[in-house]
LUMZAKOL-254164 format. One record per residue: residue in one letter; chain; x negated, y, z of N, C-alpha, C in turn. Coordinates in steps of 0.001 Angstrom, whole numbers, m for minus. Layout:
! residues N
> residu; chaine; n_east; n_north; n_up; ca_east; ca_north; ca_up; c_east; c_north; c_up
> A; A; X; Y; Z; X; Y; Z; X; Y; Z
...
! end
This chain:
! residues 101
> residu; chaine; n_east; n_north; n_up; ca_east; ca_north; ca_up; c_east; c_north; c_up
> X; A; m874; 6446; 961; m2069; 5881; 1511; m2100; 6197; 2988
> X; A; m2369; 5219; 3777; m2427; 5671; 5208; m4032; 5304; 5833
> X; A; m4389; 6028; 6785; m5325; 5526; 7463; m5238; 5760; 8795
> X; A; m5642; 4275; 9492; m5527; 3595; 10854; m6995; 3799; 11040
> X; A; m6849; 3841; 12866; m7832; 3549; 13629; m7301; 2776; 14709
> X; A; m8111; 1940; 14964; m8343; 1834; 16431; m9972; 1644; 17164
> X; A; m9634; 2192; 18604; m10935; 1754; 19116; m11457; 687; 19702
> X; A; m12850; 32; 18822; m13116; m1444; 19618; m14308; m669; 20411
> X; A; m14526; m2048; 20908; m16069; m1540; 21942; m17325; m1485; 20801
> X; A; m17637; m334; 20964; m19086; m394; 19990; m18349; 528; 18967
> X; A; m17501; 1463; 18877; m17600; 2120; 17607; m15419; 1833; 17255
> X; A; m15251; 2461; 16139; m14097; 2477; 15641; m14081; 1584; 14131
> X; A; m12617; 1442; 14546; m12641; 319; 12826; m11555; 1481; 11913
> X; A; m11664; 1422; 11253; m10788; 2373; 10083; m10156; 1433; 8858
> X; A; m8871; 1320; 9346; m8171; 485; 7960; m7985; 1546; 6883
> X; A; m8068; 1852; 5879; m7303; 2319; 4678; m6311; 1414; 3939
> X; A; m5120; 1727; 3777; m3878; 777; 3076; m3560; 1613; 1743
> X; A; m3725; 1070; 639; m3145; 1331; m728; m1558; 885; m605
> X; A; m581; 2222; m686; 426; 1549; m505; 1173; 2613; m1817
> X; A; 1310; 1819; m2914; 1393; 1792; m3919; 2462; 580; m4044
> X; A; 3347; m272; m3781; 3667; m1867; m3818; 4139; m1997; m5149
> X; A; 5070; m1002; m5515; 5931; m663; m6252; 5367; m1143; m8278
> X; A; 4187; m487; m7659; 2899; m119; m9121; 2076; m1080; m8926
> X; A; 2367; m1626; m7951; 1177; m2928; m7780; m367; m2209; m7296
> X; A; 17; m1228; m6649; m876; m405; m5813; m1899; 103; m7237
> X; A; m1854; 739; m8197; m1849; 1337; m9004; m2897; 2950; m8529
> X; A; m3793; 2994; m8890; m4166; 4236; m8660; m4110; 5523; m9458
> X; A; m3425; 6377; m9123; m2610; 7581; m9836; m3738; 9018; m9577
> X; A; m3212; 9681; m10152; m4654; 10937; m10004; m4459; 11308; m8442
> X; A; m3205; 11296; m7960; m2845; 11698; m6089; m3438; 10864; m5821
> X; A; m3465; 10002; m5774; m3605; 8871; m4745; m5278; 8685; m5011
> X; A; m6174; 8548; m5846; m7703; 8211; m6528; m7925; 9518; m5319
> X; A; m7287; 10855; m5441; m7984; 12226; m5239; m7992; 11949; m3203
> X; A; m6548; 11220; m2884; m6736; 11126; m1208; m7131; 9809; m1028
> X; A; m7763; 9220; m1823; m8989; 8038; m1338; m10124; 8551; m1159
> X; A; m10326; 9513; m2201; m11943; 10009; m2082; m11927; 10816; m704
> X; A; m11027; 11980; m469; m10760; 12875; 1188; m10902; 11666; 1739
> X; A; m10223; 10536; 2093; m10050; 9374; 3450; m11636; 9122; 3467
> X; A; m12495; 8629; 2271; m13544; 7954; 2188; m14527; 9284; 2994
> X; A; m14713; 10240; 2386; m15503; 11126; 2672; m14895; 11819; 4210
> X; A; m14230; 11608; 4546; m13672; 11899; 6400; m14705; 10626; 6898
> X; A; m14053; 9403; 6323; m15018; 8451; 7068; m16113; 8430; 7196
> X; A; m16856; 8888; 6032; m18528; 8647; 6071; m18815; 9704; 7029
> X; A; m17878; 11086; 6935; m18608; 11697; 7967; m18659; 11205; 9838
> X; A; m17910; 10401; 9883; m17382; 10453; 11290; m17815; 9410; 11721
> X; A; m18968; 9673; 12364; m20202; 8994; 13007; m19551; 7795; 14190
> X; A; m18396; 7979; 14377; m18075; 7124; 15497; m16895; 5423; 14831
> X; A; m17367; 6140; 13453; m16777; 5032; 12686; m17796; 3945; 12423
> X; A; m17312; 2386; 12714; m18422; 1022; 12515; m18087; 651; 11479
> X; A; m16710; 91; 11027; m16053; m479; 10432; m14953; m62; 8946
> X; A; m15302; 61; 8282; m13655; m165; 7265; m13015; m1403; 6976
> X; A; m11765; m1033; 6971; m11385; m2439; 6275; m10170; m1791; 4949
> X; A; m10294; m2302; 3596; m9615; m1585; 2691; m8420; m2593; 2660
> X; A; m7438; m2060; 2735; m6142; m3242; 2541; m5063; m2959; 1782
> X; A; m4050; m3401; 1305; m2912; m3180; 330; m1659; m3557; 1003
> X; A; m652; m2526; 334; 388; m3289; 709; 1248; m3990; m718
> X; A; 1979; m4969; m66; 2756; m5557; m1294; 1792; m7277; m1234
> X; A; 2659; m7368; m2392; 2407; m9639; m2216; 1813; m9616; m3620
> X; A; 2392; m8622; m4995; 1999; m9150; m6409; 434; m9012; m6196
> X; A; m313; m8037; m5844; m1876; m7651; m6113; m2149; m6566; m5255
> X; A; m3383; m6628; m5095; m4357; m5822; m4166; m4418; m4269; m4995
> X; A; m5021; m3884; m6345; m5052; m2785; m6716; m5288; m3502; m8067
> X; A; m4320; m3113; m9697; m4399; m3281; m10461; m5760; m2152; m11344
> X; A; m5984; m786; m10711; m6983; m439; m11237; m5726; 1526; m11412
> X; A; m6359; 1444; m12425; m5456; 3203; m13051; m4420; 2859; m13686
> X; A; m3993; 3898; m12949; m2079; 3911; m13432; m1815; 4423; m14965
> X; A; m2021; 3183; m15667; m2130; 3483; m17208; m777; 4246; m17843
> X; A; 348; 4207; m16853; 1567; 4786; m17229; 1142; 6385; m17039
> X; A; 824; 6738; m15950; 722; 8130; m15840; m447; 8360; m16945
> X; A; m1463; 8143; m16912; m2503; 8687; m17962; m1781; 8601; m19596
> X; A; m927; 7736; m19747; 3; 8128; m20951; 1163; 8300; m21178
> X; A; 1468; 9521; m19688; 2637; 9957; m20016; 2762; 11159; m21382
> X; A; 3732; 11146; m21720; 3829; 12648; m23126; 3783; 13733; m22389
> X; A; 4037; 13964; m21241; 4648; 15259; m20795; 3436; 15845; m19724
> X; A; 2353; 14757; m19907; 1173; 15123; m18838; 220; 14944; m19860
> X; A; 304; 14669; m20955; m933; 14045; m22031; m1761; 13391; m21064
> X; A; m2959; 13415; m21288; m3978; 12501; m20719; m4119; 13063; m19197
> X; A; m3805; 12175; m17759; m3990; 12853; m16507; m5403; 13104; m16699
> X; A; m5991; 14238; m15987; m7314; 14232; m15630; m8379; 13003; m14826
> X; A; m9334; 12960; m15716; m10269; 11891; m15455; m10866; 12003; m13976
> X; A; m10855; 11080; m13111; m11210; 11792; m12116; m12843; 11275; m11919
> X; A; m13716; 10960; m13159; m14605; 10655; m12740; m15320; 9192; m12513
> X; A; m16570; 8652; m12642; m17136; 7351; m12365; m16399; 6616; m11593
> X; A; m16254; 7043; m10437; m15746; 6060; m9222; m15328; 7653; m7930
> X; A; m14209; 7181; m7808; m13359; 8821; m6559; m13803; 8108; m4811
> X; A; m14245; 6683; m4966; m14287; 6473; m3631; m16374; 5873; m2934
> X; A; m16437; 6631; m1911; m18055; 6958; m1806; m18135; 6756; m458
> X; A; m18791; 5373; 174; m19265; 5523; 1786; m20381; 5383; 1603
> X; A; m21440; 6200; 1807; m22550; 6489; 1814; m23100; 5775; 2755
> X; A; m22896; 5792; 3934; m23765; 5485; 5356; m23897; 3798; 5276
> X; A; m25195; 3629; 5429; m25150; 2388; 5329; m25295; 1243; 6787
> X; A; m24812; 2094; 7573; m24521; 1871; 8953; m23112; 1009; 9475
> X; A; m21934; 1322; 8301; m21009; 1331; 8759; m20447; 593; 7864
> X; A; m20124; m1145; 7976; m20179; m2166; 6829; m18445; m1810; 6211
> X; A; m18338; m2471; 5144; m17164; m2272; 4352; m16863; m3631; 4044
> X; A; m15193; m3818; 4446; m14987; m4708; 4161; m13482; m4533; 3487
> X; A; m13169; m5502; 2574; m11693; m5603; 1610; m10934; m7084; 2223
> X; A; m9979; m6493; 2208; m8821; m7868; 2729; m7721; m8121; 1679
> X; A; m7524; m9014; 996; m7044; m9816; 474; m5901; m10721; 610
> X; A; m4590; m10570; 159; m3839; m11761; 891; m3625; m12449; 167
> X; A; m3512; m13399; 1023; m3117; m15133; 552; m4457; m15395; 1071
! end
């Protein structure tokens, strides 16, 4: 998972990239656990305007939980990580998802 900035006038934009391509951007207990850190850096950081959530890869944007790992034998069930791992609170700072095609 990476996260970009750059600075526009009026504030910062913050890309987050699911880069997963492989899994079809697949969310795994690592990856759910450093969405929620990226999300919660952002909400704190007041000089942020913008998100934009993006993927990498052509098959899909995010298929959801990595149903392979949650039934692997050798991990039994990964740990649940909960309702939802990703939280921007501030309602200052709009959210937006990009899509290709």
């Amino acid at each position: 998972m990476h996260r970009h900035e750059s600075g526009e006038v009026g504030g910062v934009i913050c890309e987050i990239v699911l880069d997963r391509p492989e899994a079809m951007n697949a969310l795994d207990t690592a990856m759910a656990v450093r969405l929620a850190q990226v999300c919660a850096e952002i909400a704190a950081d007041r000089e942020v305007r913008a998100v934009v959530l993006a993927a990498a890869g052509e098959r899909a944007f995010c298929v959801g939980a990595d149903l392979k790992e949650r039934a692997a034998p050798d991990l039994g069930m990964a740990p649940r990580i909960g309702r939802s791992p990703v939280k921007l609170t501030r309602r200052d700072c709009p959210s937006l998802r990009h899509e290709a095609g």
